[in-house]
C-alpha positions as CSV (number, residue, x, y, z in Angstrom):
1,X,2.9,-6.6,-8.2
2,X,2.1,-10.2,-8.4
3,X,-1.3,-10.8,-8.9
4,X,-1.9,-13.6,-6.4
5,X,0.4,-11.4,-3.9
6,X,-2.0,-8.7,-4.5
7,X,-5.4,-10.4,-4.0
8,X,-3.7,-11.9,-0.4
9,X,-2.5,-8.8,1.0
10,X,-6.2,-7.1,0.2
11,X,-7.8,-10.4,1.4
12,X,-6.2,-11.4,4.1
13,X,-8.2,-10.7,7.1
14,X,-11.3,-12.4,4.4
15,X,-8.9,-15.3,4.3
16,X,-8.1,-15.7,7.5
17,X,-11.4,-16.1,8.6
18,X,-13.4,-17.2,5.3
19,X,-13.6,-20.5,6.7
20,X,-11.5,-22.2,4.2
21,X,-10.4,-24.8,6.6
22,X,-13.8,-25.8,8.1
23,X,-14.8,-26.2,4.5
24,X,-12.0,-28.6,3.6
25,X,-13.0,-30.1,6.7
26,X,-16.8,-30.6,5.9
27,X,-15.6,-32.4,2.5
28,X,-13.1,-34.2,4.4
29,X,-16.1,-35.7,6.1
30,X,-18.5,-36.2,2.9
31,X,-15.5,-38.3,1.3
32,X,-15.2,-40.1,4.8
33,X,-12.1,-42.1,2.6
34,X,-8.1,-42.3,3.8
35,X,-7.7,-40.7,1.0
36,X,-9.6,-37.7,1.2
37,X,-9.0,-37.2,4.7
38,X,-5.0,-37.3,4.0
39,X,-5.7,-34.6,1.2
40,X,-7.8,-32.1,3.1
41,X,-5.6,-32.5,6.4
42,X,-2.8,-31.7,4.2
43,X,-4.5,-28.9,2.9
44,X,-5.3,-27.4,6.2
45,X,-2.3,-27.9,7.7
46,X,-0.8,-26.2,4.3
47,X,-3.4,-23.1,5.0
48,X,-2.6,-22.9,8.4
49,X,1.5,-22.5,8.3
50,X,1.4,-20.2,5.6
51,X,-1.1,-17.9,7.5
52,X,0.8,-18.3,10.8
53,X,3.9,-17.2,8.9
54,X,2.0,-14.1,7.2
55,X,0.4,-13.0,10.9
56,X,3.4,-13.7,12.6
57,X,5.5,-11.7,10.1
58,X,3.0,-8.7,10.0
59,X,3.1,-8.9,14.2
60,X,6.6,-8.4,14.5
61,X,6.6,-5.6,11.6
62,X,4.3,-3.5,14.1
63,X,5.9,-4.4,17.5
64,X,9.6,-3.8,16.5
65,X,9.1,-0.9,14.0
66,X,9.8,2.2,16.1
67,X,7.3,5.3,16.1
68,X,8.7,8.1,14.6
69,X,7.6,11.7,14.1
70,X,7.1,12.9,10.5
71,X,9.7,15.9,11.3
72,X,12.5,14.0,12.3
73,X,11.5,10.6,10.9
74,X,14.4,8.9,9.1
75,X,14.0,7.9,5.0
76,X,13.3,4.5,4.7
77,X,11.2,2.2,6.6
78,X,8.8,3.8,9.6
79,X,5.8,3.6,11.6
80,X,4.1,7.1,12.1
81,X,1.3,7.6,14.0
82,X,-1.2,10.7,13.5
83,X,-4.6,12.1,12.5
84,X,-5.7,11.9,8.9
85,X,-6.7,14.8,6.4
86,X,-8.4,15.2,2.9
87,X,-5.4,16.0,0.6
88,X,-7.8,18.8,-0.9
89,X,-10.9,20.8,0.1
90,X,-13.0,18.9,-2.0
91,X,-13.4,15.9,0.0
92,X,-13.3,12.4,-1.5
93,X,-17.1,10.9,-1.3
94,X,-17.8,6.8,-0.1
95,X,-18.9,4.6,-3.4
96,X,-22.2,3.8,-1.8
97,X,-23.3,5.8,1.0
98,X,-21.9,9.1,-1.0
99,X,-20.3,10.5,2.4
100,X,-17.2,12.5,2.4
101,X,-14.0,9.5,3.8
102,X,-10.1,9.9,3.0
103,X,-10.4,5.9,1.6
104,X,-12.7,3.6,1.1
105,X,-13.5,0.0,-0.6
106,X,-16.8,-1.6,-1.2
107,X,-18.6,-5.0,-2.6
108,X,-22.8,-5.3,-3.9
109,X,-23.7,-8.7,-3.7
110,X,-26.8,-10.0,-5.5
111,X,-28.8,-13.2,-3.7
112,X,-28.6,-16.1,-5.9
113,X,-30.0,-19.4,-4.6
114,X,-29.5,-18.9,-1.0
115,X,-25.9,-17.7,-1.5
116,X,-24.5,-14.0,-2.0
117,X,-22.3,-13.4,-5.4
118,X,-20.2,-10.6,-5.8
119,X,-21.3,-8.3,-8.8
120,X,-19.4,-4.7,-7.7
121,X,-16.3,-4.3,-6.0
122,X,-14.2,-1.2,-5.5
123,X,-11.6,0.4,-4.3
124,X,-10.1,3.8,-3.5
125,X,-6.5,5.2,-4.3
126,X,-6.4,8.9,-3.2
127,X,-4.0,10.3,-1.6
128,X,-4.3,11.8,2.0
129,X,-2.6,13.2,4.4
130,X,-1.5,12.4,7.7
131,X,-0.5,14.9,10.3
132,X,1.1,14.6,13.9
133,X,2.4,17.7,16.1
134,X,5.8,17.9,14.2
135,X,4.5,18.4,10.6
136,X,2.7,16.3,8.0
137,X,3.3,13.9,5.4
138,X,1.0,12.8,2.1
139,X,-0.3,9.1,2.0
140,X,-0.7,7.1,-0.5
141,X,-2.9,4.3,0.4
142,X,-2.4,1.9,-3.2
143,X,-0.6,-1.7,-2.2
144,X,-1.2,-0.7,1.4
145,X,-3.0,-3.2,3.5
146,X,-5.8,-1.4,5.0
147,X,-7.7,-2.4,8.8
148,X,-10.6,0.1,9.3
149,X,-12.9,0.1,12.1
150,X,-16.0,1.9,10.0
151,X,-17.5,-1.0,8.7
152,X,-21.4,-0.4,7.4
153,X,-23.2,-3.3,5.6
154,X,-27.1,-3.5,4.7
155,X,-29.5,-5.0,2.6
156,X,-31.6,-3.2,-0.2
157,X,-34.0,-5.0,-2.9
158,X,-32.2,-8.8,-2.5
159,X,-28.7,-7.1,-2.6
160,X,-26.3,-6.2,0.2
161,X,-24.2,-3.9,0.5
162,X,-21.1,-2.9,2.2
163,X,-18.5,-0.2,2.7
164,X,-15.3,0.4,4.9
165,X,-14.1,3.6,5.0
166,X,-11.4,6.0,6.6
167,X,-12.6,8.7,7.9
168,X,-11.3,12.7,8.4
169,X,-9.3,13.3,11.8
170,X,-9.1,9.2,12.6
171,X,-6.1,8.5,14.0
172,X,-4.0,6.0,12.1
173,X,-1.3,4.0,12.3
174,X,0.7,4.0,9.3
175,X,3.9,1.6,8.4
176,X,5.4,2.1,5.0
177,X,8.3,3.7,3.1
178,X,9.0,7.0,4.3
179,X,10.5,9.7,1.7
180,X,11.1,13.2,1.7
181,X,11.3,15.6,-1.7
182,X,11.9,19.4,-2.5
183,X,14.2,21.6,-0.7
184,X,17.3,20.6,1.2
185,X,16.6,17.1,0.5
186,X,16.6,17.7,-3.7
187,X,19.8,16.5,-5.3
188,X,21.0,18.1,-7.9
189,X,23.9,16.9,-10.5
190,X,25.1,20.1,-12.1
191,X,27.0,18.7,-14.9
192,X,24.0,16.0,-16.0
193,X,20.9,18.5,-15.4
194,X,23.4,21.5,-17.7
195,X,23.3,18.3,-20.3
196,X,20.0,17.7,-20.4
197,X,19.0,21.2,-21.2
198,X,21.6,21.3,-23.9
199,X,19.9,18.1,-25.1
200,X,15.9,19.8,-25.3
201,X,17.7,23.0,-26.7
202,X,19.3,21.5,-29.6
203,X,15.8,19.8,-30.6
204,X,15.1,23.2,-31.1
205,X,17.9,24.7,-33.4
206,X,16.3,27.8,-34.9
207,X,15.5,29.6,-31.4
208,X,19.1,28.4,-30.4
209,X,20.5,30.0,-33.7
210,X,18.1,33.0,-32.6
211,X,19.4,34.0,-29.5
212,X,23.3,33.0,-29.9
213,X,24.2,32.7,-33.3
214,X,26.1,36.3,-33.3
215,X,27.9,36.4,-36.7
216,X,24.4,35.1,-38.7
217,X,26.1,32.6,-40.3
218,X,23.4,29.8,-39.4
219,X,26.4,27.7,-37.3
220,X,27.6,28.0,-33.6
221,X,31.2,28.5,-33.6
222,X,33.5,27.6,-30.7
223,X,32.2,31.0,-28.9
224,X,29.0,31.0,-29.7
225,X,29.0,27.1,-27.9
226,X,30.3,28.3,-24.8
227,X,27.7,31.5,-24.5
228,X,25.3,28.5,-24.7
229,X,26.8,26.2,-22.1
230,X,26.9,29.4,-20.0
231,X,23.6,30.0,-20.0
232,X,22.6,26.8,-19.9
233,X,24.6,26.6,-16.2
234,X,22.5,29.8,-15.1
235,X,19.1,28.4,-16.2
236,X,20.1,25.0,-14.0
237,X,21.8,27.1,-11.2
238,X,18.5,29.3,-11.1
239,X,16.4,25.8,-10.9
240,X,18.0,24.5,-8.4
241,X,17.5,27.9,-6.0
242,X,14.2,27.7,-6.8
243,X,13.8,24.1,-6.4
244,X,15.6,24.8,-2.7
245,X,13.6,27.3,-1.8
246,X,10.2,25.1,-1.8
247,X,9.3,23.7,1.6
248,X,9.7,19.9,1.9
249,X,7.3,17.1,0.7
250,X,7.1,13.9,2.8
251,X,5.7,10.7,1.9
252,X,4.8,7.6,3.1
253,X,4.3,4.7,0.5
254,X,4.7,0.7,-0.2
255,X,7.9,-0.2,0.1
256,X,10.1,-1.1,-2.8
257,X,11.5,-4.6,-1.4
258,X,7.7,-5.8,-0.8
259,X,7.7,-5.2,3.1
260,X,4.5,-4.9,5.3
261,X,2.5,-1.8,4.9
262,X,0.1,-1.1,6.9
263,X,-3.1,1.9,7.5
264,X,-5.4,1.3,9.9
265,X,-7.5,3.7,12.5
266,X,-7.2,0.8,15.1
267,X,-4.4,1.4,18.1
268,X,-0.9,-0.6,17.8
269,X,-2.2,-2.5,21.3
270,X,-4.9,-4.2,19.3
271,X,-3.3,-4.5,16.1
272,X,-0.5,-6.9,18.0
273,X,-3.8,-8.6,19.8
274,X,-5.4,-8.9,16.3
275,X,-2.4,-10.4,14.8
276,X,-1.2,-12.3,18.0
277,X,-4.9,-14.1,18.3
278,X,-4.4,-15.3,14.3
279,X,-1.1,-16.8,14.6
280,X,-2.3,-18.7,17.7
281,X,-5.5,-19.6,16.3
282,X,-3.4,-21.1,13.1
283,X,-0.8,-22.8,14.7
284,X,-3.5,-25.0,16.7
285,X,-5.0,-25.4,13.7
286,X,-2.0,-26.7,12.5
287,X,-0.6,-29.1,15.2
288,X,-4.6,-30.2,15.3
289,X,-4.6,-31.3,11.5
290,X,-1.1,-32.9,12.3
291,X,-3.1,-34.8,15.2
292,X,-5.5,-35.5,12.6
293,X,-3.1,-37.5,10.4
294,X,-2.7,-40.0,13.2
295,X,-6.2,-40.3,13.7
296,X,-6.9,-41.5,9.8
297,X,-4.1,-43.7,9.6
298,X,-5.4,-45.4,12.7
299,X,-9.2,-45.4,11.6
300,X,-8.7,-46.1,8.2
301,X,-6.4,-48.7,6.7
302,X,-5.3,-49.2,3.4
């Protein structure tokens, strides 16, 4: 993933309301120039389209993505709703407080001249599971843009600390790329899996000579080659009975074409408010900056 990509999607709700545009703002001000003011409007207004895009984009992803169920939910793009599990019985503990979570990311801060800088910063990428009254399906929470409600921060020995965290049987709200493995759904090629065995067989001649060179001439004659290639098709044709036989694994992970994907223990009703409140919030901000151009060039002349 693209680096910058990746620090937005993990920062966005930080950059949405860091303050960035009250900043340019305050140094709109200091400069008090035509200049300046032009730049930092521009700026702003900049911010403020590109967020409006991103919130807008990320509302309609939740609002016209149906809800599925994980039994009968179709591969490809879904939004699944259910409570989350720990993937194994020995639970995954929080970086900081040490208490057990299905996810969880974290900062320490050190107080250095009346500002807070970031000296540890973590995150989480084990799986879970999430699990709804039709069946479950594994999570894996990497790329995914996570909104938590459990937020804990505090302050030890001039450093803070702070932790969010998903938590065992929360009930999330999960958009991603939804996949199903094993059983019915495995695919099977008969004629390239019976070739690829060949192919790991013949790197080891002497056990192949062993078992179906018949004459002990150290060669595979033309009968001898097609006792191989029929065992070969009953080792595959076993495989894939076996590989039948195993229930069905679902997964829900980022999708490959870069869509929105989403976990988060808040309802859909207030994710849409959440996202709804941020694109209104940035358009004003944008028409205001545009208002602010006006004001400059009539305030300050060349």
């Amino acid at each position: 993933m693209n680096p910058l990509k990746d620090w937005l999607r993990r920062e966005y709700a930080q950059w949405l309301t860091s303050g960035a545009q009250l900043l340019l703002l305050f140094i709109g001000i200091r400069l008090n120039s035509r200049s300046g003011w032009l730049y930092c409007l521009a700026v702003i207004a900049l911010f403020s389209i590109m967020a409006w895009l991103s919130a807008l984009y990320r509302l309609r992803s939740i609002r016209n993505t149906p809800v599925s169920k994980i039994a009968s939910a179709a591969q490809g793009y879904v939004d699944v709703i259910g409570h989350g599990q720990p993937y194994c019985d020995l639970p995954l503990l929080s970086q900081l407080r040490r208490r057990p979570c299905l996810w969880c990311r974290f900062t320490v801060e050190k107080r250095v001249d009346n500002d807070w800088k970031t000296v540890d910063s973590g995150e989480t990428f084990d799986s879970f599971i999430l699990r709804d009254d039709s069946g479950e399906c594994v999570i894996d929470p990497e790329h995914a843009e996570i909104i938590t409600g459990h937020y804990d921060q505090w302050c030890e020995d001039n450093q803070r600390f702070t932790e969010w965290k998903l938590l065992e049987n929360d009930l999330l709200h999960v958009i991603g790329q939804f996949r199903t493995r094993g059983g019915n759904s495995t695919e099977f090629n008969l004629h390239e899996e019976m070739g690829a065995l060949l192919a790991e067989w013949k790197r080891d001649m002497p056990t192949l000579l062993a078992r179906f060179d018949l004459n002990q001439d150290g060669e595979l004659d033309l009968n001898e080659w097609s006792l191989v290639r029929q065992a070969a098709r009953r080792e595959v044709e076993r495989m894939m009975r076996e590989a039948k036989a195993q229930p069905d694994i679902h997964t829900i992970s980022q999708p490959p074409n870069g869509q929105f994907y989403l976990i988060s223990n808040l309802t859909q009703q207030r994710l849409s408010r959440r996202y709804l409140l941020w694109a209104w919030g940035h358009l004003v901000i944008f028409f205001g900056s545009l208002g602010g151009f006006g004001w400059v060039l009539q305030h300050f002349h060349p």
